[in-house]
Each structure stands twice: as structure tokens, then as C-alpha cells.
C-alpha positions as CSV (number, residue, x, y, z in Angstrom):
1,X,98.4,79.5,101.2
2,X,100.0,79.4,97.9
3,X,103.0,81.1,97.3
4,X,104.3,81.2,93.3
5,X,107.7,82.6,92.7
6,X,108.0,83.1,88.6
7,X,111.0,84.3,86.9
8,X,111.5,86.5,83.8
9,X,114.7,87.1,81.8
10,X,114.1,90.2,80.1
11,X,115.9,91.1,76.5
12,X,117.5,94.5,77.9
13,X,116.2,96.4,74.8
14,X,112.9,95.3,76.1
15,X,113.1,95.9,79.9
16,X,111.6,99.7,79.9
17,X,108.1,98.2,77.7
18,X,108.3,94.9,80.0
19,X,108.3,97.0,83.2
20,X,105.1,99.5,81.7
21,X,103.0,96.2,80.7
22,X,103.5,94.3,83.8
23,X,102.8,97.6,86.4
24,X,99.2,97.1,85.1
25,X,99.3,93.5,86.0
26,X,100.8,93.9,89.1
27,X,98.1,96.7,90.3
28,X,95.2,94.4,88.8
29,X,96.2,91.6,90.2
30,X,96.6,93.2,94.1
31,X,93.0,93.9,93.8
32,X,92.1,90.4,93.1
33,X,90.4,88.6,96.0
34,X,92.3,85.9,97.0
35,X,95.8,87.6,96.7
36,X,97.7,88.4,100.3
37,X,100.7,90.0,98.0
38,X,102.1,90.5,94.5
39,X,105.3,91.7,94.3
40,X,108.3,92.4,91.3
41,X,111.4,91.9,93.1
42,X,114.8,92.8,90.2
43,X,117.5,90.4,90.3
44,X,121.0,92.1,92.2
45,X,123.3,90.6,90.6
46,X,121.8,89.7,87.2
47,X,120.7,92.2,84.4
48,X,117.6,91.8,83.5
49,X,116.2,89.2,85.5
50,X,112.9,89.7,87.7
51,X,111.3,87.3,89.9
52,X,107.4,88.1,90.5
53,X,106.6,86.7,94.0
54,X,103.0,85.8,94.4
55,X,101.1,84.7,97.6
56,X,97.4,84.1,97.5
57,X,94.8,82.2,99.9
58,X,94.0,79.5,97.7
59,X,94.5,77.1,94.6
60,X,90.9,79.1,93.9
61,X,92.2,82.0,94.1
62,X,95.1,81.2,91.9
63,X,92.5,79.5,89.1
64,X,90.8,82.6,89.3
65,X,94.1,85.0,88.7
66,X,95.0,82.8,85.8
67,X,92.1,83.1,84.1
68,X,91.7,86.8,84.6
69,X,91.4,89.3,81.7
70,X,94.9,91.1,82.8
71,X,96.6,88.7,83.5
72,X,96.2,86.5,80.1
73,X,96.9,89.7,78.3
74,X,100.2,89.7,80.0
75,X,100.8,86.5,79.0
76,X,99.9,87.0,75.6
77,X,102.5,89.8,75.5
78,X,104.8,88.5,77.4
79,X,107.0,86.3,75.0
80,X,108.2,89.7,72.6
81,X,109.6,91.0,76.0
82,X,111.4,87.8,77.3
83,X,115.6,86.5,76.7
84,X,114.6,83.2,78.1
85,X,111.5,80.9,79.0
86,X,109.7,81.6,81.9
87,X,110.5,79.8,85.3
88,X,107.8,79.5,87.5
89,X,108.0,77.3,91.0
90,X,104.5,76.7,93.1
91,X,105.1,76.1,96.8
92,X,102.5,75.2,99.4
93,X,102.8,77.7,102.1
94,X,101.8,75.5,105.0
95,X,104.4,75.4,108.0
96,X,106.2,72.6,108.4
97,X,105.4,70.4,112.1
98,X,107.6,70.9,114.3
């Protein structure tokens, strides 16, 4: 299982057009096979900041979402709506031995 956590800081004159763009992405991308969960979590204590947190079955199945038609249009996009770079952290969901 791969889990992906990637954060977004959002320019706050751009938040309302960042959260209609990436509602498509996010519905796309559930229906993806592969993908256990896709989820926009917004930051508590920080305007503007989002962190999309991604689980899917595989490295396949992450190629795969990468290289989808939705999800490359997001990214295309994505730069007009952003304050900062995004940060994005890959983790391998397997349990650690006890």
C-alpha cells in the first residue's frame, strides 16, 4: 500500500477556483482502480493550506493515477492557484514488525 500525503498552499484569492478544479480530481481519481481513498483534508490552523491524502494498492496504481487525463490537467492548472510549491511525501504503508 502506498499512502501519498501532498500539500498545497493556496493564494486565498484563489482558494474558491482551486477547490472547483480539484473536486473533479478528487471524484475522478476515487473511481480509479487501484485507489483505497482520496481525501482533501483543510489545514486548522493555517489559511489556505490543504493536504490531499492519498492511499492506493500499489506503485501501479499510482503510475497509472499520474498519468491519468484528470489528474495531469490538474497539474497543469495547478501552479495559477498555488502561494507556495507543492509538498508531497510518499510513504510505504506496510506495518512495521513487531
Amino acid at each position: 500500500m502506498i499512502i501519498i500525503h501532498a500539500g498545497f498552499k493556496v493564494n486565498a484569492e484563489k482558494e474558491n477556483d482551486f477547490l472547483n478544479e480539484i473536486r473533479s480530481l478528487v471524484a475522478a481519481s476515487r473511481a480509479e482502480s487501484g485507489n483505497i481513498s482520496y481525501d482533501l483534508m483543510k489545514d486548522t490552523e493555517q489559511d489556505g493550506a490543504y493536504t490531499m491524502v492519498e492511499v492506493w494498492e500499489s506503485d501501479e496504481a499510482v503510475a497509472a493515477h499520474n498519468s491519468s487525463e484528470h489528474f495531469t490537467s490538474f497539474v497543469g492548472k495547478a501552479p495559477q492557484f498555488m502561494a507556495a510549491p507543492l509538498q508531497v511525501k510518499m510513504f510505504n504503508g506496510k506495518p512495521l514488525e513487531k
